[in-house]
C-alpha positions as CSV (number, residue, x, y, z in Angstrom):
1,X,109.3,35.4,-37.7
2,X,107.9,34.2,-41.0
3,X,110.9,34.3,-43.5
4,X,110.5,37.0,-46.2
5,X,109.3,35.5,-49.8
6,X,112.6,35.7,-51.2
7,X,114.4,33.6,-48.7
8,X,111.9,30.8,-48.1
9,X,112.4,27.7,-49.6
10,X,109.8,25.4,-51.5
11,X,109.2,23.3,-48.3
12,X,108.2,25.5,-45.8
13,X,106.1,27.3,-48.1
14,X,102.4,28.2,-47.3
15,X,99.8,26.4,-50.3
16,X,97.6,28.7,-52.7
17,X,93.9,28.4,-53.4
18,X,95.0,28.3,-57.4
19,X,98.6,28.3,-58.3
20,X,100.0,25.1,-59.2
21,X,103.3,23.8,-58.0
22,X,104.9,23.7,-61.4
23,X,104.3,27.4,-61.7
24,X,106.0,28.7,-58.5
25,X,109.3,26.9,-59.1
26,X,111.8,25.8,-61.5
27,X,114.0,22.8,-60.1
28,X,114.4,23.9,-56.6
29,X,114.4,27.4,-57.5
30,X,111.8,29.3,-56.1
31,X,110.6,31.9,-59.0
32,X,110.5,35.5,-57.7
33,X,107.7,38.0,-57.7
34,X,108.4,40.0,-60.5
35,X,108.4,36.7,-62.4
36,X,105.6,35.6,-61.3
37,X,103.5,38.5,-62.0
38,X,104.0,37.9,-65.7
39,X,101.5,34.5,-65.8
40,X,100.2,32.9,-61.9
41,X,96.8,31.8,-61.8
42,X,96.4,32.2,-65.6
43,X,96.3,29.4,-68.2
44,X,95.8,30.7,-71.9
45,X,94.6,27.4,-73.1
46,X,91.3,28.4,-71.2
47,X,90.5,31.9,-73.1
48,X,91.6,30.8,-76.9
49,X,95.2,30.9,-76.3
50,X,94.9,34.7,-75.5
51,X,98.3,35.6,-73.9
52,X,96.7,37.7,-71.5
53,X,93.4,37.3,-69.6
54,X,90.6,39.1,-71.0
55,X,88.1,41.1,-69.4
56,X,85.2,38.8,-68.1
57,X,82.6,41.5,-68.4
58,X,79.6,39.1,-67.1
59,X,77.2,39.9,-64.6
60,X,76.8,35.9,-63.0
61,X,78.2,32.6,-64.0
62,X,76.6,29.2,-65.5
63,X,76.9,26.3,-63.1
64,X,77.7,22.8,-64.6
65,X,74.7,21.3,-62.3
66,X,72.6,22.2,-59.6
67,X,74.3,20.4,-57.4
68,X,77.2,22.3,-58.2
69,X,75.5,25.4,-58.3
70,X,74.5,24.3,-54.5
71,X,77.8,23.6,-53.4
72,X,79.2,26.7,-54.4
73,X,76.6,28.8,-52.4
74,X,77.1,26.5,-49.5
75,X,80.6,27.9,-49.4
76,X,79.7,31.8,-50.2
77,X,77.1,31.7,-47.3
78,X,79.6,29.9,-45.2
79,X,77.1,26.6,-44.5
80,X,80.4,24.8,-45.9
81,X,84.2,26.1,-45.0
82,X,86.7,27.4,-47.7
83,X,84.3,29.5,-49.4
84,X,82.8,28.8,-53.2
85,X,84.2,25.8,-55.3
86,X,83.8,27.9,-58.6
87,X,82.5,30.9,-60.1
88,X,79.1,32.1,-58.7
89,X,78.2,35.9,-59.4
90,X,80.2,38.9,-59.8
91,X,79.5,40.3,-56.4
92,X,81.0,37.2,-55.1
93,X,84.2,36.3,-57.6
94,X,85.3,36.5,-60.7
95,X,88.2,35.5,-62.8
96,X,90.0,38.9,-63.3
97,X,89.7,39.3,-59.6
98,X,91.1,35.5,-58.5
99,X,93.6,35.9,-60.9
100,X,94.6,39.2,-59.2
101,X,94.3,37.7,-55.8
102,X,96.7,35.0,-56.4
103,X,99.0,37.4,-57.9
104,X,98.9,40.1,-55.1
105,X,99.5,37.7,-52.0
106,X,103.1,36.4,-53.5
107,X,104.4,39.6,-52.9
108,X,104.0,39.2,-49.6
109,X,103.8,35.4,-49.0
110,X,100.1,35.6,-47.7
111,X,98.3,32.6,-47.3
112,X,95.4,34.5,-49.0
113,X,94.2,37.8,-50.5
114,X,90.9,39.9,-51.4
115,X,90.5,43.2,-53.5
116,X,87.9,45.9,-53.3
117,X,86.8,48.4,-54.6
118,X,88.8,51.2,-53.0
119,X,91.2,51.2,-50.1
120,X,88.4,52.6,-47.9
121,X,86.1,49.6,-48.9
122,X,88.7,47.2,-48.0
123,X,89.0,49.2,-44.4
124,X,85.3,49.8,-44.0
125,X,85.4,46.2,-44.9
126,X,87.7,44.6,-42.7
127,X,86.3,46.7,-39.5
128,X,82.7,46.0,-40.2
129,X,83.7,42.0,-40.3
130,X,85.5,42.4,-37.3
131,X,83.7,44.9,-34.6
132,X,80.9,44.4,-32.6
133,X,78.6,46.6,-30.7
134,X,80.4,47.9,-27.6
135,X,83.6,47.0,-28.8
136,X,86.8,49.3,-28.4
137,X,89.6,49.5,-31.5
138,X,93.0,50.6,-30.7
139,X,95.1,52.4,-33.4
140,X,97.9,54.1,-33.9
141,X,98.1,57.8,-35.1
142,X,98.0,59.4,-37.5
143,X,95.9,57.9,-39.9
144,X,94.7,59.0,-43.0
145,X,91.9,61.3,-42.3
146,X,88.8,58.8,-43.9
147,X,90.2,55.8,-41.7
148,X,90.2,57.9,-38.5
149,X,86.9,59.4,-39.2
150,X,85.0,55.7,-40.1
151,X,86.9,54.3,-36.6
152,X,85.7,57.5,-34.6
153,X,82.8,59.0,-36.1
154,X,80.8,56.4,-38.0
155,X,81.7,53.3,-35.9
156,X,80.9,55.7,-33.2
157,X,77.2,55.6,-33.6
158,X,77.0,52.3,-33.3
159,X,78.4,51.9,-29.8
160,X,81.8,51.6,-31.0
161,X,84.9,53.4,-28.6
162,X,88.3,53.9,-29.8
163,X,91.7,54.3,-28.2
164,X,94.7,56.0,-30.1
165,X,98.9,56.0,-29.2
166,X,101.4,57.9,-31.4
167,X,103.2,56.0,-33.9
168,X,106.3,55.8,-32.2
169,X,105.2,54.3,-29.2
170,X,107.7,52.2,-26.9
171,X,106.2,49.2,-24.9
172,X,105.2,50.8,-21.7
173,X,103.2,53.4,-23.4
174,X,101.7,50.4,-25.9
175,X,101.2,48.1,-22.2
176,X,99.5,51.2,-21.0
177,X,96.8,51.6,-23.9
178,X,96.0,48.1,-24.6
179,X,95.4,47.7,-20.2
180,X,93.3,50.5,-21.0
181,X,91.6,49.1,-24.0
182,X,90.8,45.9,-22.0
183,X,89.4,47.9,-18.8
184,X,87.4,49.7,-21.0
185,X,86.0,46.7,-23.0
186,X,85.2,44.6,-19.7
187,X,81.2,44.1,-20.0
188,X,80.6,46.0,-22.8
189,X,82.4,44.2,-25.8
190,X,86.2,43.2,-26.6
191,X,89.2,44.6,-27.9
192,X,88.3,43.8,-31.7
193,X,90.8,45.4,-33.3
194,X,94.9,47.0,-33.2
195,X,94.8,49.0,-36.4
196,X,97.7,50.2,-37.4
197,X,99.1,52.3,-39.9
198,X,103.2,52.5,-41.0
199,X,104.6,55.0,-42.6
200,X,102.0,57.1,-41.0
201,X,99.9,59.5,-43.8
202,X,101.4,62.4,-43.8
203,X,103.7,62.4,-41.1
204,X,105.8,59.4,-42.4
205,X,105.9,58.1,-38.6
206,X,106.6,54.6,-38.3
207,X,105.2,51.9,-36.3
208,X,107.2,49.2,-34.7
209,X,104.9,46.3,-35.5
210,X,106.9,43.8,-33.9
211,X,106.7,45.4,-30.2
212,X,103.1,46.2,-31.1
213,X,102.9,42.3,-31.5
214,X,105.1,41.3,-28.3
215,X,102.8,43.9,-26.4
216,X,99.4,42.3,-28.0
217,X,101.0,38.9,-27.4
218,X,101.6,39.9,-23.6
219,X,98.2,41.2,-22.9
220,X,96.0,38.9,-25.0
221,X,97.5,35.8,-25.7
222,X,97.3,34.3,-29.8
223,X,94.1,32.3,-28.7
224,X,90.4,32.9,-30.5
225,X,90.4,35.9,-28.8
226,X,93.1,38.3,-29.1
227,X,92.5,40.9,-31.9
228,X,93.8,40.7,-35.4
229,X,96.5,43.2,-36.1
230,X,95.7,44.9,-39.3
231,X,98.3,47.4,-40.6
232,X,97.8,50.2,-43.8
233,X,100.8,49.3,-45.9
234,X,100.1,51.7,-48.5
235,X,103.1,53.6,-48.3
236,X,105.8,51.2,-48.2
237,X,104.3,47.4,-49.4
238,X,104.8,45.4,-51.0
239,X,108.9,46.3,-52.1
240,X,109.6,48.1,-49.0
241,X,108.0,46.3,-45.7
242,X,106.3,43.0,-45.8
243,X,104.3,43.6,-42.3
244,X,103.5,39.9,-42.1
245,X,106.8,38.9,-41.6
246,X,107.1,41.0,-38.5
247,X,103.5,40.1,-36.8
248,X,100.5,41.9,-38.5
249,X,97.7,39.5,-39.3
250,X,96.3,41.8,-42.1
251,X,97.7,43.9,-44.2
252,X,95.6,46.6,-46.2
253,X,96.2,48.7,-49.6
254,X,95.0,50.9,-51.4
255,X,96.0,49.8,-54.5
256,X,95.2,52.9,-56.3
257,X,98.7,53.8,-55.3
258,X,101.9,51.9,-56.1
259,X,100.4,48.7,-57.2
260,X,98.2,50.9,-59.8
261,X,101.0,53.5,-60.3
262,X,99.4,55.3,-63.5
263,X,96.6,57.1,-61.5
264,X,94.0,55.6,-63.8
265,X,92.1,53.3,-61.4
266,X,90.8,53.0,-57.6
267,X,90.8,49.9,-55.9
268,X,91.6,48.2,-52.3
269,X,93.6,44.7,-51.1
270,X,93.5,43.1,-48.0
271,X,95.5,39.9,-47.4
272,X,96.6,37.5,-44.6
273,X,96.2,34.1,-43.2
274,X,92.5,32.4,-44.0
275,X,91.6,32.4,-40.6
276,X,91.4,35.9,-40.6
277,X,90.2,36.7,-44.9
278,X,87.6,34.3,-44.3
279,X,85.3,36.4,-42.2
280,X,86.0,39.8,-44.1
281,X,85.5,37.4,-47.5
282,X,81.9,36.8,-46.3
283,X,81.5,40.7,-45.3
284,X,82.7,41.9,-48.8
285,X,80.0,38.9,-50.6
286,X,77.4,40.7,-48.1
287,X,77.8,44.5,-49.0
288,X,79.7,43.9,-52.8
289,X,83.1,45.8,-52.2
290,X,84.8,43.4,-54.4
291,X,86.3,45.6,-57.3
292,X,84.6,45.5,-60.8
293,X,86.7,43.2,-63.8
294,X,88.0,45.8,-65.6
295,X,89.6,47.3,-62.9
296,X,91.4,44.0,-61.7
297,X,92.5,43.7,-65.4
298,X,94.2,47.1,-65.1
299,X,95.9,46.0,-62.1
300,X,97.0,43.1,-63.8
301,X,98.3,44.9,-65.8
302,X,100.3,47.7,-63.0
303,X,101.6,44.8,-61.2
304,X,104.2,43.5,-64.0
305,X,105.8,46.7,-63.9
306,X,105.1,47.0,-60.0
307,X,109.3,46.6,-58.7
308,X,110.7,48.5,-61.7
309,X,108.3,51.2,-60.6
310,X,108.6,51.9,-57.7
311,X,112.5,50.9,-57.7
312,X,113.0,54.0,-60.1
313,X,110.6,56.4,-58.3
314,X,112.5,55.4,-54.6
315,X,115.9,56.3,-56.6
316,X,114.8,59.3,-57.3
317,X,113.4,60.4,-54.1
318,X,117.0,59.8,-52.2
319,X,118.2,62.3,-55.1
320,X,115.6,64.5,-54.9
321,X,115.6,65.0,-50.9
322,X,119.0,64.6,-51.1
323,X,118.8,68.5,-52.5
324,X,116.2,69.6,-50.5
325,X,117.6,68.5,-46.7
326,X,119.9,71.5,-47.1
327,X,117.5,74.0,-48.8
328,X,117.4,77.6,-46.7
329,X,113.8,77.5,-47.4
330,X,113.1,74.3,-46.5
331,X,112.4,73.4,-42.7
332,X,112.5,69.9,-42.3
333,X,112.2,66.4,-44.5
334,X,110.2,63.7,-43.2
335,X,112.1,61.7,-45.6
336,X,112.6,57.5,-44.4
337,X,116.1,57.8,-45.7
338,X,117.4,60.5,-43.6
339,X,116.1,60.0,-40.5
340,X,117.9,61.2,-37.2
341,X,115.2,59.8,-34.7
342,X,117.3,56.8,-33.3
343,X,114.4,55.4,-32.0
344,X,112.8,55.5,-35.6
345,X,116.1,55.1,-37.7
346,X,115.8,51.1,-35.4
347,X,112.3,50.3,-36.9
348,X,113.4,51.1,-40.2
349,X,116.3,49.2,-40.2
350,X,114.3,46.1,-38.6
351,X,111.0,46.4,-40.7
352,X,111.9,48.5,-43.9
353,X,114.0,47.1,-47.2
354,X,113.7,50.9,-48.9
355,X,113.0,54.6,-47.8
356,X,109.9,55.0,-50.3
357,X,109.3,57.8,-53.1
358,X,106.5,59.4,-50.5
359,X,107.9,62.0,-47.6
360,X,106.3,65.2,-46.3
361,X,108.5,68.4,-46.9
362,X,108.3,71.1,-44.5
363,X,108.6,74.7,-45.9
364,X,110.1,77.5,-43.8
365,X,106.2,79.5,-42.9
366,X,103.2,78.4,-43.0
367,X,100.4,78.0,-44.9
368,X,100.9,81.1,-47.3
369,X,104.3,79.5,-48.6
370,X,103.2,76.3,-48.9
371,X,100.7,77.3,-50.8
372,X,103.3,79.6,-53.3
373,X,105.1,76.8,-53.0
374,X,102.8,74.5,-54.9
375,X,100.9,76.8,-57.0
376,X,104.5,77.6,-58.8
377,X,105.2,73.7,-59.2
378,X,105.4,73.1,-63.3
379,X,106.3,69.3,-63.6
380,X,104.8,68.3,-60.1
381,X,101.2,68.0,-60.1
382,X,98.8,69.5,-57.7
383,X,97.0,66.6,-56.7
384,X,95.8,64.1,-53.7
385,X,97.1,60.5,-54.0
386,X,100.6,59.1,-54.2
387,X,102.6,56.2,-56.1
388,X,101.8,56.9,-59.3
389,X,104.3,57.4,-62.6
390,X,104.5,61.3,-62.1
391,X,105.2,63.3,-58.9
392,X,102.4,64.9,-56.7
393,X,102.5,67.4,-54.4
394,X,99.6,68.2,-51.9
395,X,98.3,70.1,-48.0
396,X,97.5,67.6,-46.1
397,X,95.8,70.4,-43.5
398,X,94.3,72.2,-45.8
399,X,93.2,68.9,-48.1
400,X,93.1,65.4,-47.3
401,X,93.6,66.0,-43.6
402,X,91.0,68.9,-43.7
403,X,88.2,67.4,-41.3
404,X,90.8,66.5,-38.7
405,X,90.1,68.8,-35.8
406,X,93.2,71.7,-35.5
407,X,94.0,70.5,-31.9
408,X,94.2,66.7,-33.1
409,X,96.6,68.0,-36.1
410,X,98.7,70.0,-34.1
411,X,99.2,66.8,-31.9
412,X,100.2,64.7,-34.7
413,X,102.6,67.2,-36.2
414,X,100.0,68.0,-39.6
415,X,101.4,71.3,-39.7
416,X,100.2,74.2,-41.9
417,X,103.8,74.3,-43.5
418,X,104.0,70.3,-44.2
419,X,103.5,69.7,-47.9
420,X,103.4,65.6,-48.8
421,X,105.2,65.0,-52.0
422,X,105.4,61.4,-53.9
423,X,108.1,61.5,-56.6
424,X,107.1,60.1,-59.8
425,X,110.0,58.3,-62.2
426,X,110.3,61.3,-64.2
427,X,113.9,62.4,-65.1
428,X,115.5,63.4,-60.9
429,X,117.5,66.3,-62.5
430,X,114.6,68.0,-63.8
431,X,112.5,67.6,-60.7
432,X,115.4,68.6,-58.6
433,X,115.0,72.1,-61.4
434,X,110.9,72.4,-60.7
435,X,111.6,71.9,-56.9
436,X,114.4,75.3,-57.0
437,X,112.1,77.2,-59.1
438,X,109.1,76.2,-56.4
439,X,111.2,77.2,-53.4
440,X,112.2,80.4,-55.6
441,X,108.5,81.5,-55.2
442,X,108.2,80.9,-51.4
């Protein structure tokens, strides 16, 4: 496997579109993330010696020639590989978003990197680059409600089957599906897609990418056409699991989360090798899901304090469900850091560097004292969403996961007494206080 960011050295490593060479080491020391997020791809000699990029609020871009201006379409509309040579139209690039793109692949040593507008652009994005007519996707489940419903629904009406397998799948159920996937597709289309998703939203289920890779390896081969693997790292990525390293091709965001962490902004990332960003590239320059400047800015912004984040929010989630694991009114944690699966406690100690700040808290009843439950919360906030500086509690049946048929929820353990909670990087101790006085009211 590819080594992690943090262990490679300058050799090996894979070449950027933008970043220098002078910028990504010192000596022979290779700088780290959280170092680089403080200046790659960003040169203040070229913006008045601002010490910060500003905010390119422009609409298009003036070319130094036509020919140039030819060249660079030749590479949006993909007449010439490697895509534009400059700026072209805001649609297409811009600097915020370039600079942002550099930055957010070092995390997780991707060859490349795109952002969107939202995380379900970047999905929508990467399916509709990647599925034809007649094709079949295989995922694993659960996903988050909006992913399963474009895959099944949407995609649907366009000739487009599906085939699901539950997150913890070993290898012969995973042998099993993918057969299936390929009898299926015989005639009609291909296998376009394994879509993944690890932790699993709500559920916290996780996925063991690398068998998912040996079983897609075994059935399809790595030629031109076995399917990409594309994986939701929302939950985890980028401090937590770097999916690349174990065999996922694409790795998708929604940077509204962790990498935004203020819940001020929505946006999506997608990034992996070139041979698979180039096609969704020339999808997002076709339908304009690239996020707007000012958003990139912000992010920009989010991703210099990205590791200190999200290190503080995951200490206090081992505190927090450190308390509630032995709560009489609490039924269950589905908490990374406690987990008695064997089978589960293996992929987290082969894929996983952290337990996360997001786990899904089961409450002794059903929906009534879930809901008493959260309606007495006074620090935690009522709210959808996750990774952000304070701590949110939701119903995933009752709210995000509310247009997933009850049979399909029951299946995937979306109970009515599962509340998903993402601690914030508030003070533990009083959390640990709002949590008592929430259970108090159950």
């Amino acid at each position: 496997m590819p080594k992690r960011p943090d262990e490679a050295d300058l050799t090996g490593t894979t070449p950027r579109r933008r970043p220098k060479p002078d910028v990504m080491a010192i000596a022979n020391r290779r700088l780290s993330p959280s170092t680089l997020m403080m200046g790659l791809g960003y040169d203040p000699k070229l913006s008045e010696g601002s010490l910060k990029p500003p905010v390119f609020l422009t609409s298009t871009f003036a070319f130094e020639s036509a020919a140039a201006g030819k060249r660079h379409f030749e590479g949006i509309t993909g007449k010439r590989p490697g895509g534009a040579e400059g700026l072209v139209y805001s649609r297409f690039n811009g600097p915020n978003q370039e600079i942002l793109e550099d930055r957010l692949g070092i995390w997780e040593d991707a060859e490349d990197a795109l952002v969107f507008s939202s995380g379900m652009s970047a999905i929508a994005t990467v399916l509709l680059a990647n599925v034809r007519q007649g094709d079949v996707v295989i995922h694993s489940g659960p996903l988050y409600a909006a992913t399963e419903t474009l895959i099944n629904r949407v995609l649907g009406r366009f000739g487009v089957t599906f085939l699901d397998f539950p997150a913890g799948a070993g290898r012969a159920e995973l042998d099993a599906i993918l057969a299936q996937g390929k009898a299926r597709a015989m005639g009609a289309g291909r296998v376009a897609m394994i879509y993944l998703e690890s932790p699993a939203n709500p559920t916290n289920a996780l996925v063991d990418i690398e068998l998912v890779r040996e079983a897609s390896d075994a059935a399809f081969g790595r030629g031109d056409y076995a399917p990409p693997i594309a994986i939701d790292n929302t939950f985890l990525g980028p401090l937590w699991q770097r999916p690349l390293c174990h065999g996922a091709d694409i790795v998708i965001y929604s940077l509204t989360k962790y990498a935004g962490g203020h819940s001020d902004l929505v946006a999506g990332g997608i990034l992996g090798d070139k041979k698979w960003m180039d096609p969704i590239r020339t999808m997002r320059n076709t339908i304009g899901t690239i996020c707007d400047p000012n958003t990139a800015w912000m992010l920009l912004r989010s991703l210099e304090t990205l590791e200190i984040r999200m290190q503080r929010a995951g200490e206090n989630a081992e505190k927090v469900c450190a308390y509630l694991r032995d709560h009489p009114k609490v039924d269950g944690l589905g908490y990374l850091g406690f987990l008695k699966d064997k089978s589960q406690k293996d992929i987290f100690d082969r894929h996983c560097t952290g337990a996360g700040s997001t786990f899904s808290l089961f409450i002794k009843g059903g929906e009534a004292e879930s809901f008493a439950f959260l309606d007495a919360l006074k620090i935690a906030k009522l709210a959808v969403s996750l990774g952000g500086t304070e701590t949110l509690a939701s119903h995933p049946a009752a709210m995000t996961h509310l247009s997933v048929p009850d049979a399909r929820k029951a299946a995937l353990g979306i109970t009515d007494n599962l509340v998903r909670v993402s601690i914030g990087i508030e003070d533990p101790d009083d959390l640990i206080a709002d949590f008592e006085q929430a259970l108090e009211a159950v």
